[in-house]
Backbone as numpy.savetxt, mean C-alpha at the origin, in Angstrom:
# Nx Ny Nz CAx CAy CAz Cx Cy Cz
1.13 8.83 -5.09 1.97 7.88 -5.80 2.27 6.68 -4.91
2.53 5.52 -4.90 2.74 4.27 -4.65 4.30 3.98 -5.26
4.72 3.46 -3.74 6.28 3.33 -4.56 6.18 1.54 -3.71
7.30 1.03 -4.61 7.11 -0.51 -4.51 8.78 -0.65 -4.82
9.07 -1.32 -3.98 10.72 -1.53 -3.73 10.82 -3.15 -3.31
11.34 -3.73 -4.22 11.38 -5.06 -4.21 12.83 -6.06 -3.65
12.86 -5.99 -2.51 14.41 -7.26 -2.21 14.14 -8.14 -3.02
15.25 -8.06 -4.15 15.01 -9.55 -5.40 16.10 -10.44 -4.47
17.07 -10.35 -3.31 17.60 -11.46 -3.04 16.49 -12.17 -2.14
15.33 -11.81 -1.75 14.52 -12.29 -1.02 13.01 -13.06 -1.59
13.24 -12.07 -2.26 11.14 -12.38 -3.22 12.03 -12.37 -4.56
12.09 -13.27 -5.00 11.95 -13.43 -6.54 11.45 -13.84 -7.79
9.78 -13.96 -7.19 8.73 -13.80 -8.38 8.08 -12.83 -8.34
7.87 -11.68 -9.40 7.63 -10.88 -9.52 6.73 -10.39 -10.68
5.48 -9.97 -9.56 3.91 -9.55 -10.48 4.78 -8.42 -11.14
4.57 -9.19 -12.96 4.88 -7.96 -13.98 3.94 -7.25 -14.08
2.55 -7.43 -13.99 1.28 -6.89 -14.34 1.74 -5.05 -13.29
1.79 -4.98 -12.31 2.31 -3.82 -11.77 2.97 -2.82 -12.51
4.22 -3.33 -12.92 5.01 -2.51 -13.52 4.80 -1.92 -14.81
4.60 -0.62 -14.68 4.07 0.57 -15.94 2.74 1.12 -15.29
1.93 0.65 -14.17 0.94 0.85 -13.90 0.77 2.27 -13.91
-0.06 2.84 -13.89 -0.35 4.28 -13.28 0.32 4.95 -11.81
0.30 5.38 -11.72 0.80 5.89 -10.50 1.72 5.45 -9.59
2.64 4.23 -10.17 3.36 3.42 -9.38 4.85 3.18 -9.80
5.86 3.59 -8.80 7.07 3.69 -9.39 7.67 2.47 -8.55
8.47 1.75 -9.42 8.76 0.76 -9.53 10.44 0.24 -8.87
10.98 -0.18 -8.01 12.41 -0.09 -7.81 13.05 -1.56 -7.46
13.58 -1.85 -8.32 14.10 -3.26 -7.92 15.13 -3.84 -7.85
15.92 -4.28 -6.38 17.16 -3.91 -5.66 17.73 -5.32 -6.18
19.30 -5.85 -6.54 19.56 -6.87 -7.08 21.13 -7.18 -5.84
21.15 -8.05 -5.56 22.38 -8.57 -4.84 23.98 -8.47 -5.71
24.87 -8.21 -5.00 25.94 -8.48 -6.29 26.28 -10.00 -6.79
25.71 -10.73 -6.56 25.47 -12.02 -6.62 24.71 -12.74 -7.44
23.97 -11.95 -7.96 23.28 -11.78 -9.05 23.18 -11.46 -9.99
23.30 -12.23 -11.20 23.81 -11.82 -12.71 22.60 -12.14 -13.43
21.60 -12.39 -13.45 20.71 -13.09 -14.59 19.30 -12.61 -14.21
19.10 -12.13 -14.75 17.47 -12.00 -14.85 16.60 -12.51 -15.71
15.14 -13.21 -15.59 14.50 -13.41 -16.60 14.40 -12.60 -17.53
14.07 -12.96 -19.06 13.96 -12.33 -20.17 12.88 -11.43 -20.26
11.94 -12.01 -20.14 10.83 -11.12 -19.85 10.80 -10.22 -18.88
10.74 -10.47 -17.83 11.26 -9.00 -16.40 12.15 -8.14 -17.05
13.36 -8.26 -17.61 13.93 -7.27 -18.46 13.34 -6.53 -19.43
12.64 -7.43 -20.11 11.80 -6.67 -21.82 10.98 -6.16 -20.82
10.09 -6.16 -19.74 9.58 -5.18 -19.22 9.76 -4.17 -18.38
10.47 -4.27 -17.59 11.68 -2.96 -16.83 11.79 -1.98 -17.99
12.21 -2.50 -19.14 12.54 -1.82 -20.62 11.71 -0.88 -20.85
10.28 -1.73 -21.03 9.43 -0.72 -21.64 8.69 -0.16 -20.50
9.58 0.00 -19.52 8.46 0.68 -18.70 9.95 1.87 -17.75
10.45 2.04 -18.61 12.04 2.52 -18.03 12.05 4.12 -17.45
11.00 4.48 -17.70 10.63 6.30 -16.91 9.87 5.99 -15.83
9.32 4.79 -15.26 9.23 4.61 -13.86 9.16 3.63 -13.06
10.58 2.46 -13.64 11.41 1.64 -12.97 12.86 2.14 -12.81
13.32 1.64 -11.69 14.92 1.61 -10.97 15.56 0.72 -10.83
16.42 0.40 -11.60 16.73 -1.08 -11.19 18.02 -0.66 -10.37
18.32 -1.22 -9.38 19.35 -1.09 -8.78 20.04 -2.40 -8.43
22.05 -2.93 -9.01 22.58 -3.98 -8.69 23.87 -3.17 -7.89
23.90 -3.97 -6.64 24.74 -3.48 -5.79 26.15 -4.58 -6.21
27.02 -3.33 -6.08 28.53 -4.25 -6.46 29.26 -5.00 -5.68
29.13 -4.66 -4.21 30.00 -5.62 -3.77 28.44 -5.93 -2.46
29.35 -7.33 -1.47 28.32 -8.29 -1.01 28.56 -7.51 0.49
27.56 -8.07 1.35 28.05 -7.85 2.66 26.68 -8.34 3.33
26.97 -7.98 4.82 25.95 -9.09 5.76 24.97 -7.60 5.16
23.67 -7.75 5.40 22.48 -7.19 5.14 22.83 -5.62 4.54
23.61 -6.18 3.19 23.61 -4.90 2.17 22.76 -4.21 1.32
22.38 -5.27 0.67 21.00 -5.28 0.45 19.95 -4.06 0.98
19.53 -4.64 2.21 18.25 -4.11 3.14 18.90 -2.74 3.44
20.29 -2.31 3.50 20.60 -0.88 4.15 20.52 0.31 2.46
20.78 -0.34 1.47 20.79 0.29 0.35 19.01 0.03 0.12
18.20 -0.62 0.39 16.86 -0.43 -0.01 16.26 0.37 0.91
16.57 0.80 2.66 16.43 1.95 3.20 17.08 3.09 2.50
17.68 2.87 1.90 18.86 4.37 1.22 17.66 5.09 0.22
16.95 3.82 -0.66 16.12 4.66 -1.42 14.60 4.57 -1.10
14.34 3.71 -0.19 13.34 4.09 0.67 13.28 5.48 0.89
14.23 6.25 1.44 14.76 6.89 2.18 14.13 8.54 1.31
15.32 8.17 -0.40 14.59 9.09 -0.99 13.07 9.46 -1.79
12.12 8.16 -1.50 11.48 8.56 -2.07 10.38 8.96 -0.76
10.67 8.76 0.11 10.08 9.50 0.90 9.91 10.92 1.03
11.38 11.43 0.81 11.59 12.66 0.94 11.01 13.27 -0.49
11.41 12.62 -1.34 10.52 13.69 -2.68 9.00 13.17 -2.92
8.77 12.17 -2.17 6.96 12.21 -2.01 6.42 11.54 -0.72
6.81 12.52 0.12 6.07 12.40 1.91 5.05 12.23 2.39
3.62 12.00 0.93 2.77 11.78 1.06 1.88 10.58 0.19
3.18 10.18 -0.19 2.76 9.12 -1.21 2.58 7.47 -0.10
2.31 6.23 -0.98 2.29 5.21 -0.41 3.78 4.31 -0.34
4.47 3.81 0.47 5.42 2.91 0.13 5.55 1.86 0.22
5.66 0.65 -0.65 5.55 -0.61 -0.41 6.99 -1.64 -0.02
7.17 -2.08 0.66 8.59 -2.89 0.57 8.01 -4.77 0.41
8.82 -4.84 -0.62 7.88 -6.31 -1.57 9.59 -7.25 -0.23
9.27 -8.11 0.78 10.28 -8.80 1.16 10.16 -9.65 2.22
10.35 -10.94 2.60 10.08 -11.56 3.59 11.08 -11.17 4.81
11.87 -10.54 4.52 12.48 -10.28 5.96 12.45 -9.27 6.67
11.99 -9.78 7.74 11.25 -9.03 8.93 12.07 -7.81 9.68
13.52 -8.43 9.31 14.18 -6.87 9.74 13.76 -5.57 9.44
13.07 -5.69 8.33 12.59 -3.70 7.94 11.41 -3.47 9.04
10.97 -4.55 9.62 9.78 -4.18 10.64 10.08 -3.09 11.60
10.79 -3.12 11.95 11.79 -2.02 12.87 11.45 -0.48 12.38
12.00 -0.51 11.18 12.24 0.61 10.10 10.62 1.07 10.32
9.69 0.21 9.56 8.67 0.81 9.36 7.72 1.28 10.18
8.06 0.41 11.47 7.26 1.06 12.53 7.65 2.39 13.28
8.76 2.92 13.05 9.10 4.18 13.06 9.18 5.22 12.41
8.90 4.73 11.19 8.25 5.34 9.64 6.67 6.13 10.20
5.90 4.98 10.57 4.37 5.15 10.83 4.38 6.08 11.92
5.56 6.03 12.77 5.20 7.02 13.74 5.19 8.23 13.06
6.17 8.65 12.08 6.07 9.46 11.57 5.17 10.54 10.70
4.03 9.44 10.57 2.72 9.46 9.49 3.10 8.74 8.41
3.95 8.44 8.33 4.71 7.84 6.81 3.35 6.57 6.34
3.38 6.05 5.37 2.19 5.18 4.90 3.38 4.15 4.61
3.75 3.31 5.13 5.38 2.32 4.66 4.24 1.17 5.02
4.46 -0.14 4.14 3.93 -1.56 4.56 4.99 -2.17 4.27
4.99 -3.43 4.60 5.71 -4.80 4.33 5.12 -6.16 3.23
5.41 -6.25 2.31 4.40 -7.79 1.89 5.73 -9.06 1.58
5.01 -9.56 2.22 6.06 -11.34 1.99 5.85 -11.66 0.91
5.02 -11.30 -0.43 5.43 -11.60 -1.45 4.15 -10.26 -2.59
3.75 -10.70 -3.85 3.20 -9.71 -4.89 1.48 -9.78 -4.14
1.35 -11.13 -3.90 -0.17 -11.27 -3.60 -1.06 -10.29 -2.94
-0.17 -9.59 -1.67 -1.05 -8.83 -0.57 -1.19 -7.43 -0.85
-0.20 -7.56 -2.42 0.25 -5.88 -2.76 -0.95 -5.01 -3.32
-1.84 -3.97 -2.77 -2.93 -3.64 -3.52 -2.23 -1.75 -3.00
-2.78 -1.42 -4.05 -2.66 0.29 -4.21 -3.34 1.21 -3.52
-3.13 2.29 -3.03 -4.03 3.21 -2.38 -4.11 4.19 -3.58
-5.41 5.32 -3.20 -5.41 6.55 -4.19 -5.88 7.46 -2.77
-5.68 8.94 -3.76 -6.51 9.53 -2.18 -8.11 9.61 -2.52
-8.44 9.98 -1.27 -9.72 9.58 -0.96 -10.74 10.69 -1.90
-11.70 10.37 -2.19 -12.18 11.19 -3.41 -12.97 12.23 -2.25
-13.09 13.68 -2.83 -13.53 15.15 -1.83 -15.09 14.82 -2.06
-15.77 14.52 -0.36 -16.92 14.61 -0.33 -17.41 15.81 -1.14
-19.03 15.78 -1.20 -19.54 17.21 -1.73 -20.12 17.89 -0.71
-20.08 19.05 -0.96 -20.44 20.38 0.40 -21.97 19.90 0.71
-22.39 19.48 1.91 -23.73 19.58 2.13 -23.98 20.69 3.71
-25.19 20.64 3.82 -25.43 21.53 4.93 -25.23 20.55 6.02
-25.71 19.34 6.03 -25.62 18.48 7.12 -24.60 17.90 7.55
-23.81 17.92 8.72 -22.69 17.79 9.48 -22.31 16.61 8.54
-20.62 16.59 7.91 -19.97 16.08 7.52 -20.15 14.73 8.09
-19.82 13.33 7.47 -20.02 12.00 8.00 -18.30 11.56 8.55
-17.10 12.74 7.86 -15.82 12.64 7.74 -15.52 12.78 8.98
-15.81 13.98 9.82 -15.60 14.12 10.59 -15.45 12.92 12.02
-14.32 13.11 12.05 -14.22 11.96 13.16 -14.57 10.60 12.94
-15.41 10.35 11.31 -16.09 9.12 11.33 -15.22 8.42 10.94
-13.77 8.48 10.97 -13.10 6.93 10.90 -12.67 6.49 12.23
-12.23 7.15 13.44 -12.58 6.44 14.63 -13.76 5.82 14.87
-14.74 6.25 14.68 -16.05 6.01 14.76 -16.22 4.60 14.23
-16.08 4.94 12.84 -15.73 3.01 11.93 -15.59 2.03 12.62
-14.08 2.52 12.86 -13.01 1.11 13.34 -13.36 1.12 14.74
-14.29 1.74 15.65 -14.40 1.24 16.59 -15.82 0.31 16.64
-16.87 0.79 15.68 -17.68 -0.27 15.13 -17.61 -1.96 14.70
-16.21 -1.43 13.53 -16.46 -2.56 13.02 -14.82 -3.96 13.84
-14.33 -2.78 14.58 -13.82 -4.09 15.97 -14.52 -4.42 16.90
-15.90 -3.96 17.42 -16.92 -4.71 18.11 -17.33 -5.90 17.69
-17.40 -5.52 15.98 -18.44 -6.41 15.48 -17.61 -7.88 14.48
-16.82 -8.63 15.32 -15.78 -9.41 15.00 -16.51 -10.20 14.11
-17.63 -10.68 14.54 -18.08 -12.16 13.76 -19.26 -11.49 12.66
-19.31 -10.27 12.47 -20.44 -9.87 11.50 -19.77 -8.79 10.26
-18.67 -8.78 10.47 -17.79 -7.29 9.24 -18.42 -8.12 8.19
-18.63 -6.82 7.21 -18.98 -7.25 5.55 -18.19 -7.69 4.92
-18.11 -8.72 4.01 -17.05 -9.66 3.39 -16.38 -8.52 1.81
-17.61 -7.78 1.59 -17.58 -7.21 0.65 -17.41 -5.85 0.17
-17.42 -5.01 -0.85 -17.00 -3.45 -0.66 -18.48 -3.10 -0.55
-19.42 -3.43 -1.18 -20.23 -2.85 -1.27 -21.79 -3.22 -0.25
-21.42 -4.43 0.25 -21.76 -4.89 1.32 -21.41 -4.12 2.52
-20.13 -3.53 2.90 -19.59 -2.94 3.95 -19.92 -1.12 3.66
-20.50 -1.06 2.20 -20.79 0.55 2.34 -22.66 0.82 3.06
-23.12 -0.23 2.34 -24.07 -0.63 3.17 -24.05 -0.95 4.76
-23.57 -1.27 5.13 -23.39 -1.76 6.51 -22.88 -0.04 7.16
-22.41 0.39 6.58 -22.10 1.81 6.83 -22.94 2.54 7.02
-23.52 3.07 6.45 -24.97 3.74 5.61 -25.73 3.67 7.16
-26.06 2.14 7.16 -26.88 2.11 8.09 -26.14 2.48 9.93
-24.70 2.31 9.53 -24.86 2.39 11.37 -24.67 4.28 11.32
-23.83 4.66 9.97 -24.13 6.73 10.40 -25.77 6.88 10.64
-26.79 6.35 9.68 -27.97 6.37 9.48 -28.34 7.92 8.55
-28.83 8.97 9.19 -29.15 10.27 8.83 -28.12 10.94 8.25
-26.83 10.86 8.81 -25.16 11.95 8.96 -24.76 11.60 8.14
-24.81 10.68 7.64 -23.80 9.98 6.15 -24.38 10.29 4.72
-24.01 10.33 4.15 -24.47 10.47 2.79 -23.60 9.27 2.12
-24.18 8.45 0.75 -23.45 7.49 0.07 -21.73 8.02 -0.55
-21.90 9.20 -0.69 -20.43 10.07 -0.87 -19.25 9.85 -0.25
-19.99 10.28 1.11 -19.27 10.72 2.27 -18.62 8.91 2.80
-19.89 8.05 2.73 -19.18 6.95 3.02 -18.39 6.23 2.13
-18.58 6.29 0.70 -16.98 5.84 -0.08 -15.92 6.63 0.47
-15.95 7.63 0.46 -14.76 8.26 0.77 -14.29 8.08 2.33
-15.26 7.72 3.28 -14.72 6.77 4.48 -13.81 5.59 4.30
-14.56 4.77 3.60 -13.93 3.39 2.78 -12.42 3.72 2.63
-12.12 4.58 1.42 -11.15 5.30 0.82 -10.29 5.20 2.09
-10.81 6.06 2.72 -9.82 6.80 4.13 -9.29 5.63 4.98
-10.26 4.22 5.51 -9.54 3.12 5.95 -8.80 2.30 4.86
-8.78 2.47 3.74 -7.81 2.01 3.08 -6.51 2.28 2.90
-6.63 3.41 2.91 -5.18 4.54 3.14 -4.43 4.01 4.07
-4.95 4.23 5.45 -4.30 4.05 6.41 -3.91 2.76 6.79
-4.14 1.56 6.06 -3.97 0.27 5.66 -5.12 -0.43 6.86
-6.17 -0.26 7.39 -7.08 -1.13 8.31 -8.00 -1.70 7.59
-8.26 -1.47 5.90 -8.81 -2.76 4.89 -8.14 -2.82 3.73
-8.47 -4.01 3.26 -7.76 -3.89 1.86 -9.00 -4.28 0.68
-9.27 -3.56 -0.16 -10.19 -4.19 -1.19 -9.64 -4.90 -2.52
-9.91 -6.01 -2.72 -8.72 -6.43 -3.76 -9.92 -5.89 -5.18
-9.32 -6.43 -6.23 -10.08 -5.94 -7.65 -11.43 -6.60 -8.19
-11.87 -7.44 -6.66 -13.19 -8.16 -6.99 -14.29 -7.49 -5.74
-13.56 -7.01 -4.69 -14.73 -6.49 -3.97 -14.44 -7.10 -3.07
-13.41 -7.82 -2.71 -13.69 -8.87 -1.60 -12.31 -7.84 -0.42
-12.98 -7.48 1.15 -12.46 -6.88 1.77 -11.89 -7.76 2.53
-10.95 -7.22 3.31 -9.59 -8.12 4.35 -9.53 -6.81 5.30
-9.69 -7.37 6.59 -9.85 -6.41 7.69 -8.34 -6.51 8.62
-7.57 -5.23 8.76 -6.31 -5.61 9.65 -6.55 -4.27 10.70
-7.85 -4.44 11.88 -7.74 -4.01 12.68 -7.39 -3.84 13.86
């Protein structure tokens, strides 16, 4: 699951297209300072109300906000410890938070606004072959490849499964390397957006 927790006193345009999605629960934190929402963001919170949260905090204070969006950070960690968490917000204070999250294994990101926001799934189960798994160990293996190779990474998904293919050579199977793909996506070191086009944060 993918959880997406939005500071509306911070980011306040907000990709509706997300909300109702599949697998993605929706939480969106409001200042007490804040009385009005667009019409539309409401008619859709609405119809999408079994997996949005809207949360308006009642009274104000210095970074109230950010300690009540750790609060439910907080729980959806705990009822899905293996899910993805997104915090939609330009302020850099949760950086703190999340990098002690990750120590944890936790999957927590940051985005300064809807644009950088893309979904994880888990990685689809290679199929049983006799020949030594390509999984094994092969995402160190990857990322230590494809940070050698600064000025040549594939721009593309399917360009970069190729580029794969060839550096396992024999050990890989086309399976085994989507589900590599998969596995650096997870852990956030690419991002594939909905055209194919990859972004490397190694």
């Amino acid at each position: 699951m993918n959880h997406v927790l939005v500071d509306f006193e911070n980011v306040h345009k907000i990709d509706l297209s997300i909300i109702g999605m599949k697998s993605v629960s929706f939480t969106l934190l409001l200042g007490a300072q804040q009385k009005r929402l667009d019409a539309e963001l409401v008619e859709t919170l609405m119809e999408h109300a079994t997996s949005v949260q809207l949360v308006r905090l009642t009274s104000s204070g210095p970074n109230a906000l950010d300690f009540a969006l750790a609060y439910y950070l907080g729980r959806a960690v705990t009822s899905d410890p293996t899910g993805y968490f997104h915090i939609v917000s330009k302020d850099v204070g949760f950086d703190p938070l999340i990098d002690h999250l990750k120590t944890r294994r936790l999957r927590v990101r940051r985005h300064d606004d809807f644009s950088t926001l893309t979904f994880s799934a888990p990685a689809p189960t290679p199929p049983k072959s006799s020949a030594p798994s390509a999984t094994i160990d092969s995402l160190t293996r990857a990322l230590t490849h494809l940070r050698r190779n600064t000025k040549n990474r594939p721009k593309r998904n399917r360009t970069l499964e190729t580029h794969l293919l060839a550096h396992f050579g024999k050990s890989a199977t086309t399976e085994e390397i989507t589900a590599l793909i998969a596995r650096l996506q997870q852990a956030g070191h690419i991002r594939i957006d909905e055209k194919g086009a990859v972004t490397y944060q190694l």
